[in-house]
DONU-485067 format. One record per residue (C-alpha): residue number from 1; x, y, z. Coordinates in Angstrom, 2 decimals, always signed. Example, Ala and Ser with C-alpha at 12.3 -4.5 7.8 and 13.67 -1.06 7.14 Angstrom:
! residues 2
1,+12.30,-4.50,+7.80
2,+13.67,-1.06,+7.14
This chain:
! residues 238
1,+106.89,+122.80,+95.54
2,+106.00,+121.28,+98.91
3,+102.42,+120.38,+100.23
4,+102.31,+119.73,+103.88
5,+106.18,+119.12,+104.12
6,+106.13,+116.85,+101.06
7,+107.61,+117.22,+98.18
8,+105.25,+117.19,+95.12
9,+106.02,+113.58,+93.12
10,+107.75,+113.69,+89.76
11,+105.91,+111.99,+86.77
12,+108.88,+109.70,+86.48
13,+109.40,+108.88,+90.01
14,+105.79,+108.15,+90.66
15,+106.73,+105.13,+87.61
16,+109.01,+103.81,+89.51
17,+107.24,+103.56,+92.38
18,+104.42,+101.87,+90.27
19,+107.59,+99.10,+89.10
20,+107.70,+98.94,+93.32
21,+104.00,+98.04,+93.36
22,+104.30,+95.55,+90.69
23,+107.59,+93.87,+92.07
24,+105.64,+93.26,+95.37
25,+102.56,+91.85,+93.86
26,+104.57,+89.61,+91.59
27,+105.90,+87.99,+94.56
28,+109.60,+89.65,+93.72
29,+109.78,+91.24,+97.00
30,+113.50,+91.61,+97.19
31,+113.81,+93.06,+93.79
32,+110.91,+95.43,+95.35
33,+112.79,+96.39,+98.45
34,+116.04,+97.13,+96.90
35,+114.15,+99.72,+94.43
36,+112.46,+101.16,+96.89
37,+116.04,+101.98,+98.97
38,+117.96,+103.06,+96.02
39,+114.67,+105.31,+95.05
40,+114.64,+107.01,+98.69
41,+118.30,+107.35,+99.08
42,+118.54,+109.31,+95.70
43,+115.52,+111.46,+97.21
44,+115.27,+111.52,+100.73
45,+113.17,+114.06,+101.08
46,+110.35,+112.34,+98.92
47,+107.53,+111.09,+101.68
48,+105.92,+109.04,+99.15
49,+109.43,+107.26,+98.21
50,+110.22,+106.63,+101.93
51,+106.45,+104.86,+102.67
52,+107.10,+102.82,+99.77
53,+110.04,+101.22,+101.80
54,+108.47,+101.08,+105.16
55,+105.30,+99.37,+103.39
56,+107.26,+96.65,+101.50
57,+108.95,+96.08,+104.47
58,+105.81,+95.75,+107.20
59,+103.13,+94.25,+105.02
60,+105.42,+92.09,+102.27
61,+108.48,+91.48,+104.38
62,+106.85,+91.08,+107.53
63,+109.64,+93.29,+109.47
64,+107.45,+95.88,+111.28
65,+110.38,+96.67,+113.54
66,+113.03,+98.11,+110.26
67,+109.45,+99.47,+109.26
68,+109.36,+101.76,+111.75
69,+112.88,+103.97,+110.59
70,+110.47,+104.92,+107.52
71,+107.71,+105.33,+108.99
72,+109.52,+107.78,+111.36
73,+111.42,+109.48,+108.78
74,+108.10,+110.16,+106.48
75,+106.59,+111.59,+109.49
76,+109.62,+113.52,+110.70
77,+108.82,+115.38,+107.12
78,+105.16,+116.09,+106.64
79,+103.85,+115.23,+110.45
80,+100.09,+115.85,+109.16
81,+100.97,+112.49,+107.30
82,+97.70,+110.56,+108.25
83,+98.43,+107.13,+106.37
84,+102.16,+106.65,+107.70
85,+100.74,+107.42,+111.52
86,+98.38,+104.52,+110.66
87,+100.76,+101.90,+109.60
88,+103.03,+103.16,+112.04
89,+100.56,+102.70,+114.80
90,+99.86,+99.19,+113.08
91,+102.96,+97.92,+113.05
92,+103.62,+99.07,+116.93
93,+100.71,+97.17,+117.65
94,+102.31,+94.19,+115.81
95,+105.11,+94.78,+118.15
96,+103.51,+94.91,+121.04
97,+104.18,+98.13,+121.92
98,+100.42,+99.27,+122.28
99,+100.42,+102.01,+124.23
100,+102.46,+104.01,+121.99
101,+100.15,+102.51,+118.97
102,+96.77,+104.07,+121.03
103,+98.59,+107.79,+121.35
104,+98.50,+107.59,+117.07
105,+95.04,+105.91,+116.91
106,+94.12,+109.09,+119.03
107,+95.58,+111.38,+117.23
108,+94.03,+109.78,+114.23
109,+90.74,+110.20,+115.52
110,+90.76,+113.24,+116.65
111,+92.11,+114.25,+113.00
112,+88.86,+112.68,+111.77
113,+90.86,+110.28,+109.98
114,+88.77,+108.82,+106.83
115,+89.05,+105.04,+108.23
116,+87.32,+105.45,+110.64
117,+86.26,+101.67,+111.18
118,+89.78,+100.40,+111.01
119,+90.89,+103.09,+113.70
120,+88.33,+101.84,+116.15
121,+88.89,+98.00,+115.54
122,+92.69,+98.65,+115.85
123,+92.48,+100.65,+118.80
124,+90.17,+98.47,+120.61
125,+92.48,+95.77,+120.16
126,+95.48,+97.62,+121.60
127,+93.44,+98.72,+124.57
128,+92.34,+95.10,+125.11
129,+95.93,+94.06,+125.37
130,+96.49,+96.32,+127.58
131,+93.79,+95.31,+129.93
132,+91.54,+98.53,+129.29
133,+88.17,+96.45,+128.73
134,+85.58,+99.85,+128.84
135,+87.63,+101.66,+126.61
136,+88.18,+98.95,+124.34
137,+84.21,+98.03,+124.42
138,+83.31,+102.12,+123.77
139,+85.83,+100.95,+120.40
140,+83.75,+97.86,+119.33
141,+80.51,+100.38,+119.43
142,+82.14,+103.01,+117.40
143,+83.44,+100.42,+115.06
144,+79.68,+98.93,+115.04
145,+78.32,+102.14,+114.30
146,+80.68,+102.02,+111.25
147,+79.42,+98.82,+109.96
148,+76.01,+97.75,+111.58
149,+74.86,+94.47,+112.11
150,+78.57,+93.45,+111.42
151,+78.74,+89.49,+113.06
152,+82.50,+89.59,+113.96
153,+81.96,+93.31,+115.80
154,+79.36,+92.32,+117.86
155,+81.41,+89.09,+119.06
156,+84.64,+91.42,+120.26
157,+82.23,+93.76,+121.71
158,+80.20,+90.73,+123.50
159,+83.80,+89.68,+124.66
160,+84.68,+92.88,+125.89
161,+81.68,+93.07,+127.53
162,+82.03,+89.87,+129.28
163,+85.01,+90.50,+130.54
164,+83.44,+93.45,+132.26
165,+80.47,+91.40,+133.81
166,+77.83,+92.44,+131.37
167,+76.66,+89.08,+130.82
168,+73.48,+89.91,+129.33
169,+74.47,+92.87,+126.89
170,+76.88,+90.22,+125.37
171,+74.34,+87.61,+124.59
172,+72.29,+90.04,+123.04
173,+75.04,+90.79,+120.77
174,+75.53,+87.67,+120.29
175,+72.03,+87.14,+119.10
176,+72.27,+89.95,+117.27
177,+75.28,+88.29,+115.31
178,+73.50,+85.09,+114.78
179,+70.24,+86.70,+113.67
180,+72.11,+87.50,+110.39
181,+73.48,+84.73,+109.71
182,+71.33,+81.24,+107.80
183,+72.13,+77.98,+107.24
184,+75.52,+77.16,+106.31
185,+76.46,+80.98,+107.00
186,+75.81,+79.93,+111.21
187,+79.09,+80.24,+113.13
188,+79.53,+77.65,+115.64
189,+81.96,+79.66,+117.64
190,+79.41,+81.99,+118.18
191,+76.69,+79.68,+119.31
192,+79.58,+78.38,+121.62
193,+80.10,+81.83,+123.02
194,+76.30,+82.73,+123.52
195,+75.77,+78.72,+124.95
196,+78.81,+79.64,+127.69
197,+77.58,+82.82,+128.44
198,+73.85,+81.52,+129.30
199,+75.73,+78.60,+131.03
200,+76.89,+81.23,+133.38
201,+73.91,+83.22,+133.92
202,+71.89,+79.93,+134.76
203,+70.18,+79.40,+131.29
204,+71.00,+75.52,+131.41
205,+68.19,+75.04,+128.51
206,+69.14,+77.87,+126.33
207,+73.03,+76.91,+126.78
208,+72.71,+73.47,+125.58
209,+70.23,+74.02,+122.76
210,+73.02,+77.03,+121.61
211,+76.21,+73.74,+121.80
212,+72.95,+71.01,+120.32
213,+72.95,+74.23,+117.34
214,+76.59,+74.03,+117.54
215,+77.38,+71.09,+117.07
216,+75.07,+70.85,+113.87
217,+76.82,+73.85,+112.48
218,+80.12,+72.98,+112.40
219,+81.69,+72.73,+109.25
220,+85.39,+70.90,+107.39
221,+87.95,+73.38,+108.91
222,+86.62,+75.04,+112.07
223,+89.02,+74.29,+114.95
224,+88.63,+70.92,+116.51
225,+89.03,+72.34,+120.10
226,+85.70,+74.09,+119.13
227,+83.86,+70.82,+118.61
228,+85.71,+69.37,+121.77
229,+84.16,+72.46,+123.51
230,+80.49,+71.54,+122.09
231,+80.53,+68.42,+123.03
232,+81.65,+68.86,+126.33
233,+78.56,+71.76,+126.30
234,+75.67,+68.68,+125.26
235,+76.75,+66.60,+128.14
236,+75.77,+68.87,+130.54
237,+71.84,+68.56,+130.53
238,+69.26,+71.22,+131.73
């Protein structure tokens, strides 16, 4: 019985896929990988078998590029395969190859894809390397819509926006990031980023207070160049 150009799973196979599972987790990653290969070459036309491979080889052998055979072959099966266009995409991002990653993150969303966060952080990612700043910051709102008041969202999209001369849009969502954030929670790279971005727009006061707040908030493990950057920020008075 097929569903969708897959093969329906045997009982017993799907166990040995679980023995894949645990061989990854337990750090045994070659023992994983060569049970996954001599599980899809004795069924080659079981989809689930050949993402097993491509998945211990992307995300716990860190080889996107011998990834992408599987990921290929699962597809070249069942092409309504959601999940495999989503790793695939993933690992062509990892790649670099992102303009071939944004033709699956469409075709993901226009599936209605049930991740729909992930496909907009991922895409707007891709279309940032690629130098496509509006579509990229239409991505970071999409994503935000996903996950409101998110901190790290609002700093790509007040980035993105940046980048496209929108000065004041990003240090709103900048502020916007910061208002949810309290005492030891306060992320000095973001109080960096709004300080540099009132710098610019002639808010001498506001800038240095936001590299004074800074400074006061940086913690045992945020990058030194950060506190460099702060510093340099406080010597330059209103």
């Amino acid at each position: 019985m097929e569903r969708n150009g897959r093969e329906a799973c045997p009982p017993e196979l799907a166990a040995q896929l679980r023995e894949v599972d645990r061989l990854r987790r337990s750090g045994r990653y070659a023992s994983a990988l060569t049970l996954a290969r001599t599980l899809a070459e004795a069924n080659p036309r079981q989809a689930r078998v050949l993402l097993e491979v491509a998945q211990t080889l992307a995300i716990w052998g860190g080889v996107p590029a011998e990834a992408l055979e599987w990921y290929e072959r699962v597809l070249s099966l069942a092409p309504g395969h959601l999940t495999s266009r989503l790793y695939r995409a993933l690992a062509l991002c990892r790649l670099g190859r992102n303009e071939e990653a944004v033709v699956d993150f469409d075709a993901l969303v226009a599936s209605g894809y049930r991740k729909a966060l992930v496909l907009h952080m991922k895409r707007a990612e891709a279309l940032e390397a690629l130098g496509r700043d509006e579509a990229a910051e239409r991505d970071w709102t999409l994503a935000i819509d996903e996950a409101p008041g998110n901190p790290w969202l609002l700093q790509q999209r007040a980035a993105a926006r940046a980048r496209l001369g929108r000065l004041d849009d990003a240090v709103t969502d900048l502020t916007l990031a910061l208002s949810v954030q309290t005492g030891g929670e306060v992320d000095p790279e973001l109080l960096h980023a709004r300080g540099a971005l009132r710098a610019r727009l002639g808010d001498l006061a506001g800038a240095h207070a936001d590299f004074e707040a800074g400074l006061a908030a940086f913690r045992v493990g945020d990058p030194p160049a950060l506190l460099d950057a702060l510093r340099e920020g406080t010597m330059r008075k209103p």
